[in-house]
Structure formats: structure tokens, C-alpha cells
C-alpha positions as CSV (number, residue, x, y, z in Angstrom):
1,X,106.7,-21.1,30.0
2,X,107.8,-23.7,27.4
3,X,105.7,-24.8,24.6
4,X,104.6,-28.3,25.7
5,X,104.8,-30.8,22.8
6,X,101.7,-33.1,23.8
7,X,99.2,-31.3,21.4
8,X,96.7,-33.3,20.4
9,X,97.6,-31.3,16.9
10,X,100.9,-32.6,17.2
11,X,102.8,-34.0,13.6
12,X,105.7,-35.8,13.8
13,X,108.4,-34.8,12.0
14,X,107.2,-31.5,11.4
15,X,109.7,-28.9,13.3
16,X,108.1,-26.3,15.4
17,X,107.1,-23.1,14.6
18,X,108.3,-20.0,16.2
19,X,105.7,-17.9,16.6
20,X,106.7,-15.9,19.3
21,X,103.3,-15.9,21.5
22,X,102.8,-15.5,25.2
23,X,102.8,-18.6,26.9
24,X,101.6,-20.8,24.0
25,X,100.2,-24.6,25.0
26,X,101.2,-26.1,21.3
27,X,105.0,-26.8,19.8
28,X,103.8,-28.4,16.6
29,X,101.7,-27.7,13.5
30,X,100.8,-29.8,10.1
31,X,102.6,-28.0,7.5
32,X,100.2,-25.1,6.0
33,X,99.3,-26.5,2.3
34,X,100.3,-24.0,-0.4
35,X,98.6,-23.6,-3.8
36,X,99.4,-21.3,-6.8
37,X,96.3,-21.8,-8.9
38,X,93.8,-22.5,-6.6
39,X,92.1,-24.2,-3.3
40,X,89.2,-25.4,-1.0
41,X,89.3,-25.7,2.2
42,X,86.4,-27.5,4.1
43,X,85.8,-30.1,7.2
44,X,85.5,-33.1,4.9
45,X,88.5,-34.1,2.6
46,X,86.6,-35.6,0.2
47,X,84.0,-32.7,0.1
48,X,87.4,-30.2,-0.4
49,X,88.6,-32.7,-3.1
50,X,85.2,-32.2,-5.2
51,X,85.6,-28.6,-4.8
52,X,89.1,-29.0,-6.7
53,X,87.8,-31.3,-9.3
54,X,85.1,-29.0,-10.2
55,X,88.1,-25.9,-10.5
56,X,90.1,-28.2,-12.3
57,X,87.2,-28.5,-14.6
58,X,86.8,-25.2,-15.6
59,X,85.0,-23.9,-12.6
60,X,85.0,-20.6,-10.9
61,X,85.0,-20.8,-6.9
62,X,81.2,-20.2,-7.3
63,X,81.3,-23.7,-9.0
64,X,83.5,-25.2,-6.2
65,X,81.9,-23.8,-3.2
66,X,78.7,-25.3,-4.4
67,X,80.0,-28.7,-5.3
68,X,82.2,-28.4,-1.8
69,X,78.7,-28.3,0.2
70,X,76.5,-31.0,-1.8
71,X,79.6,-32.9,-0.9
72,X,79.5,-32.2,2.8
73,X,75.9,-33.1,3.1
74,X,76.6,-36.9,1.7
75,X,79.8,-37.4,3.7
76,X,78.8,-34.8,6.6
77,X,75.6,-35.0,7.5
78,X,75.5,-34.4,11.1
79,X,76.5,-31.1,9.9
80,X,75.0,-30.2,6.9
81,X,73.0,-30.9,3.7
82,X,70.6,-31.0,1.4
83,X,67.3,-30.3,3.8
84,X,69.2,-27.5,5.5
85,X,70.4,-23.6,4.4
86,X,73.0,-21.2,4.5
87,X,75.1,-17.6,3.9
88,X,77.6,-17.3,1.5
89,X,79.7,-14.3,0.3
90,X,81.4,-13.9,-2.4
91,X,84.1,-11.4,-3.4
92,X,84.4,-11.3,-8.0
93,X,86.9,-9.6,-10.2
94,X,85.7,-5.5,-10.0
95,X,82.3,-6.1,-9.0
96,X,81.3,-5.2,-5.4
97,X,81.2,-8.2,-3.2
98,X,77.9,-10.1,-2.7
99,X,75.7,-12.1,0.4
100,X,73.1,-14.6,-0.7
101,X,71.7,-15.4,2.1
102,X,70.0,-19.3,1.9
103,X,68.8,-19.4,5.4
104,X,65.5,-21.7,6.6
105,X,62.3,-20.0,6.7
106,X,59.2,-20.8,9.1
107,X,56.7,-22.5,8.0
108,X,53.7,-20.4,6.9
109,X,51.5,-22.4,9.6
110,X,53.7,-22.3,12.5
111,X,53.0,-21.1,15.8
112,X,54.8,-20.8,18.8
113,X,51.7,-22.5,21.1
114,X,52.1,-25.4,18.6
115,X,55.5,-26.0,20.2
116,X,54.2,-24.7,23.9
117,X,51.5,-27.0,23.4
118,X,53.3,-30.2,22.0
119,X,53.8,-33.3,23.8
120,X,57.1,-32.8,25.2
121,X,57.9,-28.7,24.5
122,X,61.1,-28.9,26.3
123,X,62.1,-31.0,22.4
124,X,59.7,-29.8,20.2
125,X,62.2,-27.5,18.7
126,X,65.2,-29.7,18.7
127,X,63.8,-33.1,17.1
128,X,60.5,-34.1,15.6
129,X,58.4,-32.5,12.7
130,X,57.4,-29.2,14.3
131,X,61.3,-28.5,14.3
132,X,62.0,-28.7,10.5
133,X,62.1,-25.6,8.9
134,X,61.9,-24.7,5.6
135,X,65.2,-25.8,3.8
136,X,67.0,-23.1,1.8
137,X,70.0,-25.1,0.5
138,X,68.6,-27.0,-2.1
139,X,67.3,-23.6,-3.9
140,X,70.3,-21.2,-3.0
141,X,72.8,-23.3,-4.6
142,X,71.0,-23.5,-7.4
143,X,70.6,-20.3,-7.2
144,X,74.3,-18.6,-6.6
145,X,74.9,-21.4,-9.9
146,X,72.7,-19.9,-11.9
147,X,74.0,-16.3,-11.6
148,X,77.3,-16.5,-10.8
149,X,78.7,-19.7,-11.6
150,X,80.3,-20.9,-14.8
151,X,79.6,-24.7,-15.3
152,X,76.2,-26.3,-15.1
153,X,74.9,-27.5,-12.3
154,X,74.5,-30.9,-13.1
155,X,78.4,-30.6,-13.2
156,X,78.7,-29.1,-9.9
157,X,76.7,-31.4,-8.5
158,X,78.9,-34.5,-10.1
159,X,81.8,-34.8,-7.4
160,X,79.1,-35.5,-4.9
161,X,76.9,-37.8,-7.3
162,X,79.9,-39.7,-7.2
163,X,80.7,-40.0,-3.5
164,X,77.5,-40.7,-2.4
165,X,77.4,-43.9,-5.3
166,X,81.0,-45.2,-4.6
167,X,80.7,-44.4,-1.0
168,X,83.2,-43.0,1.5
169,X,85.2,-43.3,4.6
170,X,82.7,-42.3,7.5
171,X,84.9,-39.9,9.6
172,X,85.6,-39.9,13.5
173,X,83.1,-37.0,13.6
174,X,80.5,-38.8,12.6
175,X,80.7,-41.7,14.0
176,X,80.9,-39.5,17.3
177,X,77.4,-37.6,16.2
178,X,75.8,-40.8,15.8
179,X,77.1,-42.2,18.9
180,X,76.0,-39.1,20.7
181,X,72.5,-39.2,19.3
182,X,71.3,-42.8,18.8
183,X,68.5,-42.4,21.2
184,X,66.6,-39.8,18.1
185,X,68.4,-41.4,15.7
186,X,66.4,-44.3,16.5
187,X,63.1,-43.2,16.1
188,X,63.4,-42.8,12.4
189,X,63.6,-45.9,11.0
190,X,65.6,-45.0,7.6
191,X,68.5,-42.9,10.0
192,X,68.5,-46.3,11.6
193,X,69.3,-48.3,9.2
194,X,71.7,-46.0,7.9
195,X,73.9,-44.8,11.0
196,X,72.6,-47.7,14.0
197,X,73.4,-50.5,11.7
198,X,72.8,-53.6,14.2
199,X,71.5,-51.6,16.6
200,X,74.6,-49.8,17.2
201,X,76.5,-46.7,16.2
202,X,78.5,-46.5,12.9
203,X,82.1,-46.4,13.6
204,X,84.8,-44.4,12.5
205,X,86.7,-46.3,9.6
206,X,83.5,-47.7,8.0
207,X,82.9,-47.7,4.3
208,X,79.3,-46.6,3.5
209,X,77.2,-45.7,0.1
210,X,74.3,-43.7,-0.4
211,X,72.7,-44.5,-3.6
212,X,69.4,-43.1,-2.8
213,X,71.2,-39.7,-2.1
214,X,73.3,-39.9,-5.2
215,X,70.0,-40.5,-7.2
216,X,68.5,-37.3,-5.9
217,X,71.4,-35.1,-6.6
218,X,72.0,-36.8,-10.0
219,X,68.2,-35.3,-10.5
220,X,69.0,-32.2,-8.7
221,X,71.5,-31.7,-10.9
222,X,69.2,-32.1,-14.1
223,X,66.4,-30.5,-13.5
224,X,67.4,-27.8,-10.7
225,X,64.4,-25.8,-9.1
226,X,62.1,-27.8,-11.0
227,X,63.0,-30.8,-8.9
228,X,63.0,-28.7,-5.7
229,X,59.7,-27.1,-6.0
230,X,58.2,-30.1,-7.4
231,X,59.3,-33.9,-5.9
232,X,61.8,-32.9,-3.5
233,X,59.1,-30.2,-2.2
234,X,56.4,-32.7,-1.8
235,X,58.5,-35.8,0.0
236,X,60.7,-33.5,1.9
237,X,57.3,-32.1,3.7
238,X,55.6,-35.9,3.8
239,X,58.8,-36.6,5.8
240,X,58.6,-33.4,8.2
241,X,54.4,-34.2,8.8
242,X,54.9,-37.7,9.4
243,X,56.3,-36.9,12.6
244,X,54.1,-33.9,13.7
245,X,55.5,-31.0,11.1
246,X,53.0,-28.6,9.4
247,X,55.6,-27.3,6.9
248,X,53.5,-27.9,2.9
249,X,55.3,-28.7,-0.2
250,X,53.8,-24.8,-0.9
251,X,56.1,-23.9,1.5
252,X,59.3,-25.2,0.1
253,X,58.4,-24.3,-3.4
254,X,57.6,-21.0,-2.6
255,X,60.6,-20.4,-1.0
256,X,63.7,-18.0,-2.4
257,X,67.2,-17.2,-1.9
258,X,68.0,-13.4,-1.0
259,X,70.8,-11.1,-2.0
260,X,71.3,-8.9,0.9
261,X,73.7,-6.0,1.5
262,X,77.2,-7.2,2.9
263,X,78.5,-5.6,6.5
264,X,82.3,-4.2,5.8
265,X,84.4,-2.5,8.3
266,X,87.8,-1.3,7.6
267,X,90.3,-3.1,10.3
268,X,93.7,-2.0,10.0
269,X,95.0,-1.3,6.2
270,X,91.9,-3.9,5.5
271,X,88.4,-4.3,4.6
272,X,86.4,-7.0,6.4
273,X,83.1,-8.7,4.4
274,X,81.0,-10.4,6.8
275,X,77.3,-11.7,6.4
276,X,74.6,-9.1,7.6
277,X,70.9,-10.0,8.8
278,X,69.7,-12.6,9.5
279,X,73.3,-13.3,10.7
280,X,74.2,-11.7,14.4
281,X,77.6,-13.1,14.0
282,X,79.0,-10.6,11.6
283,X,77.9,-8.0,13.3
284,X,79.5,-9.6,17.2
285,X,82.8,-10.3,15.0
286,X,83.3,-6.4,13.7
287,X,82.2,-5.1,17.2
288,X,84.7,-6.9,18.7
289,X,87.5,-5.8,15.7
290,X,85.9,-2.3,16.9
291,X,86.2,-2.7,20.2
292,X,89.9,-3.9,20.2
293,X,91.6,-1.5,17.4
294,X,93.4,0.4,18.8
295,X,93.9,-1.6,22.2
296,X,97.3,-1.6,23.9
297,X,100.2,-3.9,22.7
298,X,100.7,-5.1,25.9
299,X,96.8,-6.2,25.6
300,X,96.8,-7.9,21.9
301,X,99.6,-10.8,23.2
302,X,97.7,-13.3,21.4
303,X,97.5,-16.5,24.2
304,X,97.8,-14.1,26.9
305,X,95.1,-13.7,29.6
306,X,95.1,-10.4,29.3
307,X,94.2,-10.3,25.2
308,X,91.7,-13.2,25.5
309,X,90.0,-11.1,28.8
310,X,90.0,-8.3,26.2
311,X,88.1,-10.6,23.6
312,X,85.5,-11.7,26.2
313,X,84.8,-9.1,27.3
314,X,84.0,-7.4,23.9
315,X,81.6,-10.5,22.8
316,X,79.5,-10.6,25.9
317,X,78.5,-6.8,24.8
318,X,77.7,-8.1,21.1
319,X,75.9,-10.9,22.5
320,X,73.8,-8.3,24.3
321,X,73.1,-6.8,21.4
322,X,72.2,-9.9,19.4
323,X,69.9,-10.4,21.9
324,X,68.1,-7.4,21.9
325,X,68.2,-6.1,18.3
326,X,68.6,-8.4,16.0
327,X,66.7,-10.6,13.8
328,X,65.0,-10.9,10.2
329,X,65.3,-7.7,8.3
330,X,61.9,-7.6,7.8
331,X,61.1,-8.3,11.3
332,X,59.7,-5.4,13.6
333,X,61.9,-4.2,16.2
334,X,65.1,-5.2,14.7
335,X,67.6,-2.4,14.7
336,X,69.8,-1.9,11.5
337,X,73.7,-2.7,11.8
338,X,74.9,0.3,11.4
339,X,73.0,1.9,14.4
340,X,74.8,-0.8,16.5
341,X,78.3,0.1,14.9
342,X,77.9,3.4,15.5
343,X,81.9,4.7,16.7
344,X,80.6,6.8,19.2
345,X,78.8,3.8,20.4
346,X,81.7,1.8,19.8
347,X,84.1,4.1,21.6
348,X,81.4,4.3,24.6
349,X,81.6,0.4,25.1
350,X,85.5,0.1,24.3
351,X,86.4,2.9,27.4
352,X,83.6,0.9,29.5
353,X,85.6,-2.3,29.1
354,X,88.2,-2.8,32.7
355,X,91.3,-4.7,31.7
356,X,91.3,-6.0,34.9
357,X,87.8,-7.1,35.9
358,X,85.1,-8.8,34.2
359,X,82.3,-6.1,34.5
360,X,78.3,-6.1,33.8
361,X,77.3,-5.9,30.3
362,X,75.3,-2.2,30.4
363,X,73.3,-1.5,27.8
364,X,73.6,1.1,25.1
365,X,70.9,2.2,23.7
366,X,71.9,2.8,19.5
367,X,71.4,5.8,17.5
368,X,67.9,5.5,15.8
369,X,68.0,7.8,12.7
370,X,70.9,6.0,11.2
371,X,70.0,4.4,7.7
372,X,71.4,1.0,6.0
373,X,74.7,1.7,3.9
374,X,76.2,-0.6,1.1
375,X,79.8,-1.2,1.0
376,X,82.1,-2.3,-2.1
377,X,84.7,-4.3,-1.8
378,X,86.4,-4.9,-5.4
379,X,88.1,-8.2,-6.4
380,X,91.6,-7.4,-8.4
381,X,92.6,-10.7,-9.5
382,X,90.1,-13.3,-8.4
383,X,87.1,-14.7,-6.6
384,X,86.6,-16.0,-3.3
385,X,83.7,-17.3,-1.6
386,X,83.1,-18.0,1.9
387,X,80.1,-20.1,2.4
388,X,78.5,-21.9,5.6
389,X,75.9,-24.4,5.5
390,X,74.0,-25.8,8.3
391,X,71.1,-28.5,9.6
392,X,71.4,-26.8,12.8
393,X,72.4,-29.7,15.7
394,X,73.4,-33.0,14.8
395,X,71.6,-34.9,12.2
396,X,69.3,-31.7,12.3
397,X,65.7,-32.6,13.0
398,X,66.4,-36.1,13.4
399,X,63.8,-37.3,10.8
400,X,64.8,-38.6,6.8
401,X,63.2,-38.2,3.8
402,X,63.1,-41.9,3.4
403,X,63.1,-42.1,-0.5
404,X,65.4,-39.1,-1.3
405,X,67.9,-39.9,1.6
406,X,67.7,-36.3,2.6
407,X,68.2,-35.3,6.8
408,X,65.7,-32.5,7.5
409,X,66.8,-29.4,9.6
410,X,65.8,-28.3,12.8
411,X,66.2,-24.7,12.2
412,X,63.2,-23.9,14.3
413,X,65.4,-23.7,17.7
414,X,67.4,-20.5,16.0
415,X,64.3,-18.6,16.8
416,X,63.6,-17.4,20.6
417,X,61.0,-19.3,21.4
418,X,60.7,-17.6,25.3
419,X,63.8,-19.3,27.0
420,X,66.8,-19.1,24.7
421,X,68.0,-21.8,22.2
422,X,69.5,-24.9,22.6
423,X,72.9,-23.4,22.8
424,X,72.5,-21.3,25.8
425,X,71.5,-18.1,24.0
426,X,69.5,-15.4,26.0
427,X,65.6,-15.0,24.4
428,X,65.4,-12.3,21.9
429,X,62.0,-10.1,20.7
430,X,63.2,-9.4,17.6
431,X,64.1,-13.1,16.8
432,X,60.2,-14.4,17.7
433,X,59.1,-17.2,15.7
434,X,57.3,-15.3,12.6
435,X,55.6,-17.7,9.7
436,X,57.6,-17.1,6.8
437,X,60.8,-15.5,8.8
438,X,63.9,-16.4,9.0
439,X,66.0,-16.9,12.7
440,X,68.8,-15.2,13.5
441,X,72.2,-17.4,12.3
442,X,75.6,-17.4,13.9
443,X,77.1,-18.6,10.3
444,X,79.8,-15.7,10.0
445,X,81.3,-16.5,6.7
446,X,83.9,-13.9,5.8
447,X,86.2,-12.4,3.1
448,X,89.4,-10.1,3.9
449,X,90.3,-7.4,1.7
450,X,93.1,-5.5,0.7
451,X,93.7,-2.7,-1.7
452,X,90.4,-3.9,-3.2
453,X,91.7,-7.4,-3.8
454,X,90.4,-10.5,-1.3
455,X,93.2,-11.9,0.6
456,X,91.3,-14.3,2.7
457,X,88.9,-16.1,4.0
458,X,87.4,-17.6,7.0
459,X,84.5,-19.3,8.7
460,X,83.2,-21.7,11.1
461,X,80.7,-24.2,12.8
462,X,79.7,-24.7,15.7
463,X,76.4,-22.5,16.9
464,X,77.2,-19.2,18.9
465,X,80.8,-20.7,18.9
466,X,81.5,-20.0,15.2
467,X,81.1,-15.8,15.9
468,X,84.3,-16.1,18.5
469,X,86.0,-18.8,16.3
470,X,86.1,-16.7,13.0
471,X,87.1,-13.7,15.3
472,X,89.7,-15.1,16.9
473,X,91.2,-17.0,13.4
474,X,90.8,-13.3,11.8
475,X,92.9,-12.2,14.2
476,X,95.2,-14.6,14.5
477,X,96.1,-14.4,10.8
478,X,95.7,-10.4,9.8
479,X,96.6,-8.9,13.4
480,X,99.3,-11.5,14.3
481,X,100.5,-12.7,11.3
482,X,100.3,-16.2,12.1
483,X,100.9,-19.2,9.3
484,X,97.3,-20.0,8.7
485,X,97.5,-23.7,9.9
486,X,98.6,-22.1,13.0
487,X,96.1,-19.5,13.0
488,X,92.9,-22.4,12.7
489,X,94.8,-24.2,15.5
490,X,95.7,-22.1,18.1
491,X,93.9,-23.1,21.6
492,X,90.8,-20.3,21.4
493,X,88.0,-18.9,23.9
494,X,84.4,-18.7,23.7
495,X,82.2,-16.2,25.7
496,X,78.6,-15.9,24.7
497,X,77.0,-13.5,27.8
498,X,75.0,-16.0,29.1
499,X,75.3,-18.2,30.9
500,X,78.3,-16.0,32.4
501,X,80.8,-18.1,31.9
502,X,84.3,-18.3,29.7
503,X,85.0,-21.7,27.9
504,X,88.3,-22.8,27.1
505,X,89.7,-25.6,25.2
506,X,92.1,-27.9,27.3
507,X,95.2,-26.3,25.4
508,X,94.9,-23.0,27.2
509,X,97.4,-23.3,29.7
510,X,96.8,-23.3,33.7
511,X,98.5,-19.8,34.5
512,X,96.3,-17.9,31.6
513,X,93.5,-19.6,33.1
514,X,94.4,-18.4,36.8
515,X,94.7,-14.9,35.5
516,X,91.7,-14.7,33.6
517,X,89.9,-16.1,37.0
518,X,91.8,-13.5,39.2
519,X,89.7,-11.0,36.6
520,X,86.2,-12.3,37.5
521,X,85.9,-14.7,34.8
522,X,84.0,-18.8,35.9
523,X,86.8,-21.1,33.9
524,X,84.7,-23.9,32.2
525,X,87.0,-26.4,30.3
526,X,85.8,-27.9,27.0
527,X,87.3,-30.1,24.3
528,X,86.6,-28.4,21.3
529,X,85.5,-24.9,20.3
530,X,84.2,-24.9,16.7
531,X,85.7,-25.9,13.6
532,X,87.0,-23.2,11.4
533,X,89.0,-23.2,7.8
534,X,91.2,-20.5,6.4
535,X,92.7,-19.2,2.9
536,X,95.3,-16.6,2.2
537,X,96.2,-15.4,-1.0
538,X,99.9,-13.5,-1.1
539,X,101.2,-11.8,-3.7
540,X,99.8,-11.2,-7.4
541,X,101.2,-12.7,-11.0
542,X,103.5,-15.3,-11.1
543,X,104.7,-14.3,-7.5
544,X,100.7,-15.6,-6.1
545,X,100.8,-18.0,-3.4
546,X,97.4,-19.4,-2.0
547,X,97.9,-20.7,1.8
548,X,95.4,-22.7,2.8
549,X,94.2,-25.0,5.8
550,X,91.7,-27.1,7.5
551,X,91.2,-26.9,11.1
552,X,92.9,-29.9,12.7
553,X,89.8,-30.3,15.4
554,X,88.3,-32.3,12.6
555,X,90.7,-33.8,10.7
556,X,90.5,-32.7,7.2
557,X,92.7,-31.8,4.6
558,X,92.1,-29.1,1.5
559,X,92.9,-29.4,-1.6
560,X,94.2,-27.0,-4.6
561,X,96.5,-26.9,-7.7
């Protein structure tokens, strides 16, 4: 089949890349940006452009990964921000690598009935007070600052100070969010000022200033946890019990970051470092790496139905597993990773997967008297960090903290609340709403080692998509060998175990599609499968070469020097 040249990732002018892939659906690529000092890569120019004038500054990536997501929140925020949390690993020069994990916490007087029992339960969880958890952002940036960057925060925090004062470009993305969700957006009378101005939707193109935001970071940035346990603690709960929540400013400013033991599995001649609990999607992404090591050439065509029948097959038995197993650590019933990577359990799933048929997911029980392991992965000449952030859907709970200009989360639908999440997710035990717990993530941010030394990273967003996304742009760059900007914009897949069903974007052509039917698989066409970035580093000295880039499905560009 010949590569068609109608991508919607199309650049003129750029010639074509031969990449030698079974029937691939794109001809053309934006050139893959190459660094020799150093790089961001995020969803948001402007938020990858703060990242580099914090590194310019002096910085470490520590530095520029922080100052990358305060920006992202003001120019973002139907994605991210202040009132929401994340996972971020980092990889340092001879030190094993590390997982803070920043994710939202329950509040301590939180029941499931309160959501059964609210006036329309079917939403309770998505938008409204009782679906605001407890942020984590706002104290684990502060926190991975404090211990392992090298600036101050306040300095960190500048880049997005200053974007949220001189204002930026509101992005197609956005615009699209707020178009999307102007019904909730309306309820809140500071959101609709901000994003219904008129009445109607913010469009693309616009030119908008948050001064109220950039006043809060500018304090953030002063006075650090003081400000978060204090102020920020106290309006950011107001905001939440205003409409309905029973989160407490005790809640907020009791609430801590947590270093956690990194997931690593060799893959090849590398070392993968992924996010462990309360993420599942580190642990789907190295069963499926298990899973297909190993598989037949003939199998691993990357674009071909019979590779991406491999994949799905291989995440519908890790989304079994999340479902079952998995959850807060310090949740009962939750069963450790490496019970659940076990390679006799491993090998047991791979031989049960038909390369012809899409078969039932059976389970397998894991080995029980396994205990928790820590892996060290050692950083020759450099740091990376791979960090994702979240407010969980669009514009998160809906609701503002009026005065601080802050978007609160609506973490609450990560847990199992009896009938899955909002994403389609099967109900989990181990993920039960707990007060004080902390719901199981897809955030799957990821570092790739070699020899000891990181040579890349990747991550993603997008809910249960951004497990298959990172996997698939893992893949694509350390199994294929694919230019990175290639490797974030191949066509890709998404199969999540229920609903049985495998998405596909609109790039995946019409014969892969017939062959992956003729296995068994219900086709369902979508535009967009998450959003994912991607750094390689090549070389060491004077020879280094930093490859970096942005997935096109958003727009962005990163920056470096």
C-alpha cells in the first residue's frame, strides 16, 4: 500500500521519511527538533519554553519540569494545574532513580453513600464539590524543589508568573474543552467569566491574562508550603464546599508528597523506569513489554494488524489485572507488582495469547509470597525527569477558587465507586473509595535506560489511553527505531478490556482494520488517542545529541539549547 500524503500531521516541505513500516497511513513528519545541551518537551509551547528559561537559568531538569507544569496549569487548564496532582520520576547522575508520587487524596470525610446519596449520583463524581479531591500538585512541586532541585522556587515558578500576567494565546485545545463543557462551565460563575466570555466559548486564537493566577503563584513561589497549608488550604476548600464538597483546609494542609519505589524491567539491552502504585499504568505497560519480548518478527511489523492484535491483546490481560489487584499501597487487598510480573506468570499469559483470534481474558491468579523489590537505575551523564500532572477530565471538578484563580480536580471518579469510572474502566475492590487514599492513576511517566545512563523519556494524557500511548511510543522509538517525531505520531490503538472493544485513530488504514476484525476484534474509530511527548538522548561528550518532540495531536513545540 502507498503511504497516503493527506495526514492531518502533514508539513509542507518536509520530505518523507522512510521508515520502512507495514502499510503505514502517514508520508510526512515535522522535522524532529534536536538539542545538544538540553530540552523540554510538553503539550503547551509556552509551558516547554519556561521549562528552557528556567535551564537556561541555571536549572537542573528538576527545576524545569516544575516550572514546565505551573506553566501548563495557566495556559492548560483543561488539563492540569494547580488544584490537581501527579507522578514524576526522575533518573540523577549515580544515584538510583526516584518516584514522587503527588497524586490526590480522599477527603478524610468522604463516603461513597455521600455520592450514592447525592442529588444526581450518576455526576456526583465527575463535577460538583463532592468530586474535588485533595490536590497534591501544589505541595509535591514544592516538594521535588526542595530536595532535588537547584534554584529556588520562587524562580521556578517565574516563567509561569509571567504568562499568566502578560497573558497567552489560548490554544485550539482549549477552546475545544470549553466548547465541549460549557454546560458545567456555566454553573461557576468565575469559569464563566473566564472561558464563556459573552455567554459563549473562548475561541482558539484569543489573547487572555490571568492576573489573579499569577498573583497566587508569585506567593506560591515566596512562601511555598506555608502558602499551601495556610491560604491556598483554606479558599481552595471554601471553593470545593460551596458546591456540596466536605474536603477541610485540615485536609489539604495535612496532606504529603510520597517517595515510592520505582517499577524497572529490563526490555531488550535496556532498563525501563515506570511509576509503581498508585499508578496501574506502569505496571499494564511492562506486562505488555513482557508479553511481547520475544514475539515473532513477523508479529512486531509495527502498523501491521497482526503486531497491534498482539498489543491488544496483551493490555486487555493488564487491564484485568488493574482491575482486580491494584490500588493504594496501603490499601487492603492490593497485590504487589511484582506478584503480577511474575515470568512464570508472564510466560503463562504470553503462550495463552492466539495470533489469530481475539480470545477471553482468563484470569491468573499471582504468586502470593512474593515481596516488593527496589531497582537502581544509575544516571551517567545527566538527569531526566518524566513527570505527569492531572485535574482528571476537563476543567477537572468544574468549580474555581474564585480569588486564587485555581480549577479544582475531580479526582474522585479514579476511584471505583461500584460501576467503573468515567472512562469505561471495569469496578475495582482494591481501588474503593478510602478517606485519606489515593485512586489508582493511569499517569505512566517513564525513563529508558541504557548501560545505567537515561536515554529517554516518555509519557502521556489522556485517562486509560495514556498506558497504551506510552507503550506504543516506547516501542516505536527503542524496538523500531523510529525518529522520535515519528515515533509520537504514528496512527496508534487503544484497548482497555472493557467495553470489548479496539479503538483506532482515523490514520489506521482500512485493510489493517479488516484484518484485525477477521481476528474477533469490534473496530471503533476515534480522532485522537492521547497526547504523548518524547526525548532521546544519543551519544555522550561532545558527540551528545538530545532529540526531542511534541506530539502533533496537540500542536506544540519543545524547546532546548
Amino acid at each position: 500500500m502507498e503511504p497516503r500524503s493527506t495526514s492531518r500531521w502533514a508539513t509542507a516541505g518536509v520530505a518523507a521519511l522512510d521508515l520502512a513500516l507495514a502499510s503505514p497511513s502517514w508520508a510526512f513528519y515535522r522535522p524532529t527538533l534536536e538539542f545538544r545541551r538540553h530540552a523540554v518537551a510538553a503539550d503547551n509551547t509556552d509551558a516547554s519554553r519556561a521549562g528552557d528559561q528556567v535551564l537556561r537559568a541555571g536549572g537542573n531538569a528538576v527545576d524545569a519540569a516544575v516550572a514546565t507544569a505551573l506553566a501548563l496549569g495557566v495556559a492548560s487548564p483543561a488539563s492540569s494545574g494547580f488544584g490537581g496532582g501527579g507522578l514524576a520520576i526522575i533518573c540523577r547522575p549515580s544515584t538510583p532513580c526516584i518516584f514522587v508520587d503527588f497524586r490526590e487524596t480522599a477527603p478524610a470525610a468522604l463516603t461513597a453513600e455521600q455520592l450514592a446519596h447525592a442529588p444526581d449520583p450518576q455526576r456526583a463524581s465527575h463535577v460538583g464539590g463532592l468530586a474535588v479531591a485533595v490536590p497534591g500538585e501544589p505541595a509535591g512541586l514544592a516538594y521535588l524543589v526542595r530536595r532535588y532541585g537547584r534554584l529556588p522556587l520562587a524562580r521556578d515558578a517565574a516563567p509561569a508568573v509571567a504568562l499568566a500576567r502578560n497573558g497567552f494565546t489560548v490554544a485550539p485545545s482549549v477552546a475545544d474543552r470549553a466548547r465541549d463543557n460549557a454546560r458545567d462551565l456555566a454553573l461557576d460563575a468565575h469559569l464563566a467569566r473566564a472561558w464563556l466570555p459573552g455567554g459563549s466559548p473562548i475561541a482558539a486564537g484569543v489573547r487572555v491574562a490571568r492576573p489573579l493566577l499569577a498573583a497566587t503563584l508569585a506567593r506560591y513561589g515566596r512562601e511555598g508550603d506555608r502558602f499551601v497549608q495556610g491560604d491556598f488550604a483554606r479558599l481552595y476548600a471554601d471553593a470545593a464546599r460551596a458546591r456540596g464538597g466536605v474536603i477541610t483546609a485540615a485536609d489539604i494542609a495535612a496532606y504529603r508528597p510520597v517517595e515510592r519505589p520505582v517499577l524497572a524491567r529490563a526490555f531488550g539491552s535496556r532498563t525501563v523506569v515506570t511509576a509503581s502504585y498508585p499508578s496501574a499504568g506502569g505496571l499494564v505497560m511492562l506486562q505488555a513489554l513482557a508479553m511481547l519480548e520475544g514475539a515473532p518478527a513477523e508479529r512486531m511489523r509495527p502498523g501491521s494488524s497482526a503486531y497491534l492484535h498482539l498489543l491488544a491483546e496483551s493490555w486487555r490481560q493488564g487491564f484485568d489485572d488493574r482491575a482486580r489487584y491494584i490500588g493504594d499501597p496501603e490499601n487492603a487487598g492490593v497485590v504487589l507488582p511484582d506478584a503480577l510480573l511474575d515470568a512464570a506468570r508472564m510466560q503463562r499469559r504470553r503462550a495463552r495469547i492466539d495470533p489469530d483470534h481475539a480470545s477471553a481474558v482468563t484470569p491468573d491468579e499471582p504468586p502470593r509470597d512474593h515481596g516488593t523489590t527496589h531497582l537502581c537505575a544509575v544516571d551517567a551523564d545527566g538527569t531526566i525527569v518524566s513527570l505527569t500532572t492531572t485535574v482528571n477530565e476537563p476543567f477537572g471538578a468544574r468549580i474555581a477558587a474564585p480569588s486564587l484563580d485555581v480549577i479544582l480536580n475531580d479526582e474522585i471518579d479514579d476511584f471505583s465507586l461500584g460501576g467503573g469510572s468515567s472512562y469505561g474502566l471495569a469496578a475495582s475492590r482494591p481501588n474503593a473509595l478510602t478517606p485519606g487514599r489515593r485512586p489508582v492513576s493511569s499517569m505512566t511517566p517513564t525513563v529508558v535506560l541504557e548501560n545505567g545512563r537515561p536515554v529517554g523519556c516518555v509519557g502521556a494524557a489522556g485517562g486509560p489511553r495514556i498506558t497504551t500511548a506510552t507503550t506504543q511510543v516506547l516501542l516505536n522509538l527503542f524496538a523500531h527505531n523510529m525518529d522520535p517525531e515519528a515515533a509520537v505520531s504514528a496512527p496508534r490503538v487503544h484497548h482497555q478490556g472493557a467495553p470489548l472493544e479496539l479503538r483506532v485513530e482515523r490514520e489506521v488504514p482500512e485493510d489493517v482494520r479488516a484484518a484485525l476484525r477477521a481476528r474477533g476484534h469490534t473496530i471503533v474509530e476515534v480522532e485522537s488517542l492521547a497526547v504523548a511527548q518524547a526525548l532521546v538522548v544519543r551519544g555522550e561528550g561532545a558527540a551528545r545529541r538530545v532529540l526531542v518532540a511534541s506530539d502533533p495531536r496537540k500542536g506544540a513545540l519543545p524547546a532546548g539549547l
